[in-house]
C-alpha positions as CSV (number, residue, x, y, z in Angstrom):
1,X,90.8,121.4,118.1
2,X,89.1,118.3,117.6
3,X,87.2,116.3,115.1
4,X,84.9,113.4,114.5
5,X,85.1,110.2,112.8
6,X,83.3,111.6,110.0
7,X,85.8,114.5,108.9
8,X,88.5,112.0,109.2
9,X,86.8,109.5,107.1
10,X,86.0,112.4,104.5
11,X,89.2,113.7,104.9
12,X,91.2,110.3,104.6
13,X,89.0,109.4,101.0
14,X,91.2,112.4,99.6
15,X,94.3,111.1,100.2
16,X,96.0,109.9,96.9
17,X,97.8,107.0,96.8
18,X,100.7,107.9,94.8
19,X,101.3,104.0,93.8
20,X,98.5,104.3,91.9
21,X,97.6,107.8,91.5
22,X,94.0,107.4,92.8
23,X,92.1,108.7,96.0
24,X,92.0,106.1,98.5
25,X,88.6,106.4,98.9
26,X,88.2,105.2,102.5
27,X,84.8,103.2,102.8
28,X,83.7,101.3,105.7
29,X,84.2,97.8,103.0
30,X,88.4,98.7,103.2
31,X,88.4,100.3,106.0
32,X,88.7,100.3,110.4
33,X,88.6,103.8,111.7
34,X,88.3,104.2,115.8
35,X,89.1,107.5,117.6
36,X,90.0,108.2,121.2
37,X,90.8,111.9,122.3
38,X,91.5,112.9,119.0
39,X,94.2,109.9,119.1
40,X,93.2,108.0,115.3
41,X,94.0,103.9,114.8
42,X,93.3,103.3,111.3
43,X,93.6,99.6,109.5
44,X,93.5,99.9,105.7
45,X,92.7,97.6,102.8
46,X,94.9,98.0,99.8
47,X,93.7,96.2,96.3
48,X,97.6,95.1,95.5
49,X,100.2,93.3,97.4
50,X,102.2,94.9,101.0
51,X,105.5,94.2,99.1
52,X,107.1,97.8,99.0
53,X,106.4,101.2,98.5
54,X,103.8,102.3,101.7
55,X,106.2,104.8,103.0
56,X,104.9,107.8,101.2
57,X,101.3,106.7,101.4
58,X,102.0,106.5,105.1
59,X,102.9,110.1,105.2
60,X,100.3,111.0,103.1
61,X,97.8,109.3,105.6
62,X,99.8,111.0,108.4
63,X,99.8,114.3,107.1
64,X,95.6,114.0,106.5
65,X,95.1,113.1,110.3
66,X,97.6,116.1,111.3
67,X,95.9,118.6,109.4
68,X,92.8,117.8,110.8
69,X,93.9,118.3,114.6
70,X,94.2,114.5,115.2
71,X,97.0,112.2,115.7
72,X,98.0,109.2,113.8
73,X,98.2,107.1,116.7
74,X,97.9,103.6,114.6
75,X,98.3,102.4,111.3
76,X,98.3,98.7,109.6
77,X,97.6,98.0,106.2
78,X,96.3,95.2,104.5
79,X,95.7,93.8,101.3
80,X,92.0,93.4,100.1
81,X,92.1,92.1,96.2
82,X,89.0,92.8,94.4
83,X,87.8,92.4,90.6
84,X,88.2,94.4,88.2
85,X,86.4,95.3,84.5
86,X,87.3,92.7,81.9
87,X,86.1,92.4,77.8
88,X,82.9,93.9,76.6
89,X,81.0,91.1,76.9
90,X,82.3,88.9,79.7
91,X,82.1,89.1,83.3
92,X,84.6,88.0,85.6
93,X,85.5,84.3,86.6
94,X,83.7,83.5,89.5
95,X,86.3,82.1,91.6
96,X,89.1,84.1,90.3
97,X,89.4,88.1,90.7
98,X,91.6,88.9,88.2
99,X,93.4,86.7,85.3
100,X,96.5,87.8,83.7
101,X,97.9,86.7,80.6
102,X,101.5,86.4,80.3
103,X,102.3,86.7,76.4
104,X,105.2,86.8,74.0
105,X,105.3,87.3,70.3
106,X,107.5,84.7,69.7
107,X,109.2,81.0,72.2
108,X,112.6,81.3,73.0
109,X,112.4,84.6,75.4
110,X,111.5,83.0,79.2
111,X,108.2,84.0,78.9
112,X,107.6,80.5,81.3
113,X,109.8,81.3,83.2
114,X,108.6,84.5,84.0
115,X,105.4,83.4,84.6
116,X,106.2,81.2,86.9
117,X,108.3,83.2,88.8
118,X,106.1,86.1,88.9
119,X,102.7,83.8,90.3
120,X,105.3,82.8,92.9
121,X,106.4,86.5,93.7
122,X,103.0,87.5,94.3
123,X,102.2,84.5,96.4
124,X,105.1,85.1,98.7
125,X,103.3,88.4,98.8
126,X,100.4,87.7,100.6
127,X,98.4,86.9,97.2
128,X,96.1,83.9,96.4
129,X,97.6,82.9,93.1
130,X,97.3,80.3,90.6
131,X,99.0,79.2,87.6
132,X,97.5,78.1,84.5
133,X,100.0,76.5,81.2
134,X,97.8,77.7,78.1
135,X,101.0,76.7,76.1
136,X,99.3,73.3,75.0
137,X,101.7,72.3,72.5
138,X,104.6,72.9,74.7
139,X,103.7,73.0,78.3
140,X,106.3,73.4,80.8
141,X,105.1,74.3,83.8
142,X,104.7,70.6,85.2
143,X,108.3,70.8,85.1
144,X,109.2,74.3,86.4
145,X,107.0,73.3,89.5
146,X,108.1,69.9,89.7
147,X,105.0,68.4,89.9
148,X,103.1,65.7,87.8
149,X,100.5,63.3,88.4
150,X,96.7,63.6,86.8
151,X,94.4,66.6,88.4
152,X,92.0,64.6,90.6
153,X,88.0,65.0,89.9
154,X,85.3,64.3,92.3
155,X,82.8,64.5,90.6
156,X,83.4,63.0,87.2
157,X,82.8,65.6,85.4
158,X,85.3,69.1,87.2
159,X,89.2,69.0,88.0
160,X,91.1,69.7,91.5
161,X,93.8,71.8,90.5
162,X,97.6,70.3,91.7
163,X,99.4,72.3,93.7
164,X,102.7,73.1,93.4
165,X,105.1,75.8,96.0
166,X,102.0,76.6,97.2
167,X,100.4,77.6,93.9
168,X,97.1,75.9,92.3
169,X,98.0,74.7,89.2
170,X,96.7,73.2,85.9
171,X,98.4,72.0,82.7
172,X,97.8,69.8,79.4
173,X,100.7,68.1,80.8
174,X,99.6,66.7,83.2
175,X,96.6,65.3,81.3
176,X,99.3,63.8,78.8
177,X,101.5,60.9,79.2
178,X,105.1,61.5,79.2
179,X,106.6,62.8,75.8
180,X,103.1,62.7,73.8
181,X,102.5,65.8,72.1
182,X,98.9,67.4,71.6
183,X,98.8,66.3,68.2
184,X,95.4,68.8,67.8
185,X,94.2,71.5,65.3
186,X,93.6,74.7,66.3
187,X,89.6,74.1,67.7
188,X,90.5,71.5,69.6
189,X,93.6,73.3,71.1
190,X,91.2,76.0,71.7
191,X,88.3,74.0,73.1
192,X,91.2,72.4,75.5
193,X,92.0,75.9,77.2
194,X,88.6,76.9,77.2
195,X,88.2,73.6,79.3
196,X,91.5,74.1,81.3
197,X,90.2,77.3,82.5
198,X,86.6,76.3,83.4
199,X,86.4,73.1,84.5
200,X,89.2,73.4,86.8
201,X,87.8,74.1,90.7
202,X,90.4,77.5,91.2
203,X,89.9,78.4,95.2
204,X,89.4,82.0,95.1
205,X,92.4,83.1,93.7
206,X,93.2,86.9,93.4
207,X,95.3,86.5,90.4
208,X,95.4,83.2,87.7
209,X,98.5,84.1,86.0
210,X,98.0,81.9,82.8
211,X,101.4,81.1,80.5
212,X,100.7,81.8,77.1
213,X,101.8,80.1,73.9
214,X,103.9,82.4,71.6
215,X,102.3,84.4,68.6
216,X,98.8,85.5,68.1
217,X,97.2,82.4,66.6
218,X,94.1,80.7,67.7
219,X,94.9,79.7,71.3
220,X,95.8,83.7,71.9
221,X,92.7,84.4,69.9
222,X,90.7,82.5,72.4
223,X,92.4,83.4,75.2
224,X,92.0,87.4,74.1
225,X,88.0,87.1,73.4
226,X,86.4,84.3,75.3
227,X,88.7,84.6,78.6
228,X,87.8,87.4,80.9
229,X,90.9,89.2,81.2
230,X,92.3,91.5,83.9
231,X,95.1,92.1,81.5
232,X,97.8,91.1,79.8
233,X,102.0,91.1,80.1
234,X,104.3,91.1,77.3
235,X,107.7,89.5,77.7
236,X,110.5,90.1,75.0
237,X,114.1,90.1,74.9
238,X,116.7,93.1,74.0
239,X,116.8,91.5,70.5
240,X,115.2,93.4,67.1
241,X,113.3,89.8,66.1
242,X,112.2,89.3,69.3
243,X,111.1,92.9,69.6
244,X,109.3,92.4,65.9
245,X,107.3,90.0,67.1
246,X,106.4,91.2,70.6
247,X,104.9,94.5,69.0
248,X,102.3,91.9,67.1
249,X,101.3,90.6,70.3
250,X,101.1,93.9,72.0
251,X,98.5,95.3,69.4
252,X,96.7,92.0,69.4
253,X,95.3,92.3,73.0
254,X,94.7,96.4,71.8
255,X,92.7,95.4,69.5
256,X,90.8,93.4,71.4
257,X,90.3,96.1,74.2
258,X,92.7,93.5,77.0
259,X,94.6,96.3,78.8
260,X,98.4,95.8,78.4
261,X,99.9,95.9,81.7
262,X,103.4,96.8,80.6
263,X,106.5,95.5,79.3
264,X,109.0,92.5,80.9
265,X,112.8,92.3,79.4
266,X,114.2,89.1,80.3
267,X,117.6,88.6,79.1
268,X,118.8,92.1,79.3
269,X,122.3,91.5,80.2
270,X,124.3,88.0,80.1
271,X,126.0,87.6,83.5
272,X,129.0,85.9,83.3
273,X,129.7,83.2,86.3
274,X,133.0,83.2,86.2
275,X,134.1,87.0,87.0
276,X,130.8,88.6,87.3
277,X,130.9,90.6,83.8
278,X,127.6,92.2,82.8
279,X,127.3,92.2,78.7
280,X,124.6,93.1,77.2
281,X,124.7,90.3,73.9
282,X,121.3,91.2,72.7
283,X,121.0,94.3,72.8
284,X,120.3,97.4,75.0
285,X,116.9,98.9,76.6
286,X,114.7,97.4,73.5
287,X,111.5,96.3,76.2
288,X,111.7,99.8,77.6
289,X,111.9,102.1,74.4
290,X,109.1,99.6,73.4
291,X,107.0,100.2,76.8
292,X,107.7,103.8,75.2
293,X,106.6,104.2,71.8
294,X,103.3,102.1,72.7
295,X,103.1,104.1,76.1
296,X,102.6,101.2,78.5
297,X,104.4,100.8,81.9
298,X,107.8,99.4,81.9
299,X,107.9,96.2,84.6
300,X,111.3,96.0,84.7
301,X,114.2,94.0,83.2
302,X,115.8,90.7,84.1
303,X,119.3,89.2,83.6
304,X,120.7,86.2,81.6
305,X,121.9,84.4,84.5
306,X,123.0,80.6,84.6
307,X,121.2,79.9,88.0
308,X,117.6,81.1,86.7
309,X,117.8,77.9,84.3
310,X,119.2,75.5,86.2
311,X,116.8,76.3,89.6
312,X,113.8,76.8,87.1
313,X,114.7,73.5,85.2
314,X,115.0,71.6,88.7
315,X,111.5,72.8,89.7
316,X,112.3,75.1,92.0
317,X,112.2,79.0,90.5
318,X,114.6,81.2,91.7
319,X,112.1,83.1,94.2
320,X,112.0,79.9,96.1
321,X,115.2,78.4,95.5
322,X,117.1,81.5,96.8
323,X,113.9,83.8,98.0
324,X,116.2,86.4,99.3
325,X,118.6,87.1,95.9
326,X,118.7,89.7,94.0
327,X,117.2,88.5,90.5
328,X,114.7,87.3,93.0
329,X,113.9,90.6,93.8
330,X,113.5,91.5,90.6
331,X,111.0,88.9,90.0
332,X,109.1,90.8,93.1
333,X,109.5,94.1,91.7
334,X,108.3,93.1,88.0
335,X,105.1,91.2,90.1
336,X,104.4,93.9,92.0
337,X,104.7,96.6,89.2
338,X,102.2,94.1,87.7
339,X,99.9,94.3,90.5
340,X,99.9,97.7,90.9
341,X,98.5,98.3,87.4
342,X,95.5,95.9,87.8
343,X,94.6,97.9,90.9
344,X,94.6,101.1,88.8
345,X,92.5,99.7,86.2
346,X,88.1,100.0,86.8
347,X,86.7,97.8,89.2
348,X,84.1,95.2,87.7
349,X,80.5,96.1,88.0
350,X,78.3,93.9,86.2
351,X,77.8,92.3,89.1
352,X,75.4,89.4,89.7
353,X,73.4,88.2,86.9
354,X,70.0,89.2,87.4
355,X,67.3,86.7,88.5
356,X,64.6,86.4,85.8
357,X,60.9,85.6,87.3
358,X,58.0,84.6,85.8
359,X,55.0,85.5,86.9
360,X,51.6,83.9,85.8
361,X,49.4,86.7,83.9
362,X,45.6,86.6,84.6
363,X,43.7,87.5,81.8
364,X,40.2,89.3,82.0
365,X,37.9,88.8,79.2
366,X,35.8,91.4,78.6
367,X,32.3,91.3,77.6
């Protein structure tokens, strides 16, 4: 028995990727297929990160090809990022395929810290990332990444973005001296972000991860309806008030049609250095019975562990300060749980703008 390219290809498109639940849909855009005596090499372009789970898609592939009389001689895979839908309204960023907002209803939960962590996770996954501190009264990300100076502009009137672990980065802080605080109402604060985001040159980043303030006021506000958003994460502790307030900023981005990605809870269990104990001081499960009752996926969980602060406060997070520990792996997890729920989301079609051209009328007078 033998087959052509064609059946394969057609076969192949109904293959579901059960990371995402969708058909692969192999096109000749994500896709190298060559055949030699029924003998198939097949390269593959996957819209999220090679960090785990290929194994049962391999099969998948494998049993395809098999039922078809051919042989899976060859398969790589690789990892294609595109864009995908954002607000009524908006189209996305030019330079940036998908922006993420990292969100919590209230400070005090790691929300940074997770932020940070997680851009980094998906770096170290192949990803173009970048990093963007919306938290203008309180940015911190200068000094999670350890890096400060003033974003360079060459042209007087658009910002380089600093770079830090490999991430593109951009801050209030590091447009502030030392210790001054954004002493702004909320316009201003909002015109800053709005500024933050588009005057800063990103290079082609698949994901700006962008560190939000806490609460729903105007920055969120801004960020939720003027920002073309991928989607957006919500960090929270075990805790009831922390859980209070997370819920508010859950149904803020429902409301205004951002996607909720799922559900982060840091500080799940207090790890003691000393002997190792696991107790849970602020509770049990409260992210994931939340991820629950609003039905939105659960990203995972992360301890409250002496080293994440002191790595994190050193500016160097714990995925690169000790890339191959276990809380780093949950960062990786929680990242690409993230990035596997932008990838089932619709891909953006607006497309380009369309050019408008005017055209000079001749007018006839008649007699």
């Amino acid at each position: 028995m033998s087959t052509s390219l064609e059946q394969l290809r057609t076969t192949l498109a109904e293959v579901v990727d059960p990371n995402t639940n969708t058909k692969l849909g192999v096109l000749s855009e994500n896709s190298i297929l060559q055949l030699d005596n029924n003998a198939l090499s097949l390269t593959l372009a996957l819209d999220y990160p090679l960090h785990n789970g290929l194994e049962q898609l391999r099969k998948n592939i494998e049993t395809a090809v098999t039922g078809q009389g051919a042989q899976l001689a060859k398969l790589d895979f690789t990892s294609k990022i595109v864009s995908h839908a954002v607000q009524r309204g908006l189209r996305p960023h030019a330079s940036i395929h998908n922006i993420v907002a990292v969100a919590s209803g209230k400070g005090g939960v790691g929300k940074s810290t997770v932020a940070v962590n997680v851009a980094l996770a998906l770096q170290a996954q192949g990803a173009s990332v970048g990093l963007l501190d919306a938290d203008i009264y309180g940015p911190s990300v200068p000094i999670m990444l350890g890096v400060s100076g003033k974003p360079p502009s060459l042209d007087g009137k658009t910002m380089e973005p600093l770079v830090g672990h490999g991430l593109q980065t951009n801050s209030i802080g590091y447009l502030l001296d030392d210790n001054a605080p954004a002493i702004w109402r909320g316009p201003m604060v909002s015109q800053a972000l709005e500024q933050l985001l588009r005057q800063t040159n990103w290079k082609n980043l698949d994901y700006l991860i962008v560190d939000m303030p806490p609460g729903t006021g105007d920055i969120a506000l801004t960020l939720a309806q003027k920002v073309p958003l991928a989607g957006a994460i919500i960090v929270t502790t075990p805790q009831d008030l922390a859980l209070a307030d997370a819920r508010k900023g859950l149904r803020m981005f429902q409301k205004v049609e951002v996607p909720v990605l799922g559900i982060v809870e840091n500080m799940s269990v207090h790890i003691c250095t000393n002997c190792g104990h696991a107790e849970p001081i602020f509770g049990e499960n409260g992210g994931r019975d939340m991820a629950a009752e609003y039905n939105v996926p659960w990203l995972g969980s992360l301890p409250l562990a002496m080293n994440i602060r002191t790595e994190t406060d050193s500016g160097t997070p714990t995925v690169i300060a000790e890339p191959d520990s276990k809380i780093a792996g949950l960062y990786h997890d929680i990242a690409w749980n993230m990035a596997i729920q932008v990838a089932k989301l619709p891909p953006d079609t607006s497309g380009p703008a369309p050019k408008v051209v005017a055209r000079q009328a001749t007018v006839v007078a008649r007699r």
